[in-house]
C-alpha positions in Angstrom: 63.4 134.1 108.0 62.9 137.9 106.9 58.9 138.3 106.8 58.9 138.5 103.0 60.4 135.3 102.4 58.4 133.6 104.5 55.7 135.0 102.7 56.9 133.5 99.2 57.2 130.5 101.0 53.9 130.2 102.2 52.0 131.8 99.2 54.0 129.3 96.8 53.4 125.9 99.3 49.4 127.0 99.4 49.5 127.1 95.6 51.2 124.1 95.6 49.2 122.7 97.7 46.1 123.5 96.0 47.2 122.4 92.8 47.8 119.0 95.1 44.5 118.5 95.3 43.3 119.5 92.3 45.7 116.7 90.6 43.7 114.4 93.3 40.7 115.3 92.0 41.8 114.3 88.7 41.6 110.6 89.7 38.3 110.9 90.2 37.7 111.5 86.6 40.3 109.2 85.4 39.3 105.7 87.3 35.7 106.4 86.0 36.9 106.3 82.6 39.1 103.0 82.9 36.7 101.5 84.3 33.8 102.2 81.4 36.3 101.9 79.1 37.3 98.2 80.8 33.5 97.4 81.1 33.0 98.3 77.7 36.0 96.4 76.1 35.4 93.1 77.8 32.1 92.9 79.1 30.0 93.8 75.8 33.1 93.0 73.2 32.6 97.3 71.8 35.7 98.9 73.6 35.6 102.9 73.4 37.9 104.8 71.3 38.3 107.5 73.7 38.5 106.2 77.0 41.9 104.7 77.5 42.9 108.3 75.6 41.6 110.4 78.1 42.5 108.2 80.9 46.1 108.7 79.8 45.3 112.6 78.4 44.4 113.1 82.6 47.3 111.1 84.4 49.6 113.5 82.3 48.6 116.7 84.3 47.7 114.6 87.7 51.5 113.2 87.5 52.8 116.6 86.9 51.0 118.7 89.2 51.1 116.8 92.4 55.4 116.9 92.1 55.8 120.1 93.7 54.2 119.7 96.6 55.5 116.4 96.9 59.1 117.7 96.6 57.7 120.4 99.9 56.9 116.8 101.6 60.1 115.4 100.6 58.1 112.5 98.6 60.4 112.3 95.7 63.1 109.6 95.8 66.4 110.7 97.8 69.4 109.1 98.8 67.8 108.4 102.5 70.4 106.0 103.2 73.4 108.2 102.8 72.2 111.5 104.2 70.6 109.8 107.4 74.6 108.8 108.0 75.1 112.7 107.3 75.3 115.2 110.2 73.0 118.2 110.6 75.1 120.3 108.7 76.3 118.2 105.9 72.7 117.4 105.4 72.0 121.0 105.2 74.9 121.7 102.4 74.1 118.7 100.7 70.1 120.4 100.4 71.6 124.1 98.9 73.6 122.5 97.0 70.9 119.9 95.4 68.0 122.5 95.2 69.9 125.0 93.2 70.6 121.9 90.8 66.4 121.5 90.7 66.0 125.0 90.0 68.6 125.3 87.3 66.4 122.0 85.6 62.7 123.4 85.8 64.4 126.5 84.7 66.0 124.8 81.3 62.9 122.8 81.0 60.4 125.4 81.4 62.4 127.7 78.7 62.0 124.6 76.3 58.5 123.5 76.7 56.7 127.1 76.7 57.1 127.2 72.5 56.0 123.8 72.4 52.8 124.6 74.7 52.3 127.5 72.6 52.7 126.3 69.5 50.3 123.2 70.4 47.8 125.7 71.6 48.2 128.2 68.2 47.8 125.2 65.9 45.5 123.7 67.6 47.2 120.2 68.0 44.7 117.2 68.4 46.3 113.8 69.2 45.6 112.1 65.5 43.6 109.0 66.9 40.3 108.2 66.2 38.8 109.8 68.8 41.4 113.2 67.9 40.6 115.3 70.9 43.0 119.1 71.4 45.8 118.2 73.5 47.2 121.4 74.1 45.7 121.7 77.4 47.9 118.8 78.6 50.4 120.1 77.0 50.2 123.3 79.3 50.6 121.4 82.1 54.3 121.1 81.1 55.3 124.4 81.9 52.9 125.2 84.1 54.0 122.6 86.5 57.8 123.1 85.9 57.3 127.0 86.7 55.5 125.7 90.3 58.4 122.7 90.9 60.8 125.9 90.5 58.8 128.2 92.4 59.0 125.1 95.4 62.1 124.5 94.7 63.2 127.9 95.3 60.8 128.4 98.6 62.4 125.2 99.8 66.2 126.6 99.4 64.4 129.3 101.4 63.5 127.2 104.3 67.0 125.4 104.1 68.8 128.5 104.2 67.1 130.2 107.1 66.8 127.2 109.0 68.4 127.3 112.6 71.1 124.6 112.6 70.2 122.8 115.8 66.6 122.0 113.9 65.9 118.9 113.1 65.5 117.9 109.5 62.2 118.0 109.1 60.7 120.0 111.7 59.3 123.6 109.5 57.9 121.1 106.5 54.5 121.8 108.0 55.3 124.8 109.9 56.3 127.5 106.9 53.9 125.3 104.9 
C-alpha cells in the first residue's frame, strides 16, 4: 500500500476509533439516567420528564458513532454463510464491489441530512416535550457520523484493494488499524 494511503487509513481508523470510545462513554451517562428515571417512576410513583428523553436523546449519537469502527471490525451483519463458501478472490471482488455500494449511501445520506442538521441548529429545534431540550446536537451526529462511515468505508476499499491475495481475510484489520 503506497505510504499515503496507508496513512488515510490509519489516521481515519484512529478517528474512528476514538469516536468508538467516546460513543462507549456515552453509556455511562445514559444507564445512569434509566436507572433514576426507573427509580423515580416506580419506586416513589413521580417519574421524571426528562429522563427517558435524554436516555433516548444519548443512544441516538452512541448508535451512530460506534458504526464506523465497527464496519473496520467487520461487526455489522454480513452474509457469513455465503462468502465463507467463497474463495479468496471472490471474497475479495465481492468486498470492492460492496464498499463502493457503502460509500455511494453515506454519500447520498450525508448530502441529505447536512440541511436538516443545519437547519435544526439555525432554528434552534427543541424536541416539543415537556421537558423541550435543543436537539440539534443529536441531530449533528447524522452527518457527522455518515461523513466517518464514508471515510471508513473508503479506507477499508483501501485495505481490500492493496491487500496481497494469498492473505487471509482478516489478517491487516488490526495491522493498518
Amino acid at each position: 500500500m503506497p505510504r499515503a494511503i496507508a496513512g488515510f487509513v490509519r489516521a481515519v481508523t484512529f478517528v474512528n476509533r476514538a469516536a468508538f470510545y467516546l460513543a462507549i462513554l456515552l453509556v455511562y451517562a445514559i444507564v445512569p439516567v434509566m436507572l433514576i428515571d426507573v427509580t423515580m417512576r416506580y419506586g416513589f410513583n413521580a417519574p421524571t420528564v426528562w429522563g427517558m428523553e435524554l436516555a433516548v436523546l444519548l443512544f441516538g449519537p452512541y448508535f451512530l458513532l460506534a458504526g464506523p469502527y465497527v464496519l473496520h471490525l467487520k461487526g455489522h451483519v454480513a452474509m457469513d454463510l455465503v462468502r465463507r463458501r467463497l474463495s479468496l478472490r471472490a471474497d475479495r471482488l465481492v468486498e470492492l464491489v460492496n464498499l463502493p455500494v457503502i460509500i455511494a449511501f453515506c454519500a447520498i445520506l450525508l448530502w441529505f441530512s447536512v440541511p436538516a442538521a443545519i437547519d435544526s441548529w439555525r432554528y434552534g429545534e427543541t424536541s416539543f416535550s415537556a421537558w423541550n431540550p435543543p436537539i440539534w446536537w443529536t441531530k449533528a451526529a447524522v452527518p457527522l457520523s455518515l461523513l466517518l462511515m464514508l471515510l471508513q468505508a473508503v479506507a477499508e476499499f483501501f485495505r481490500v484493494l492493496f491487500r496481497e491475495p494469498a492473505d487471509p481475510r482478516s489478517s491487516d484489520i488490526e495491522a493498518a488499524a
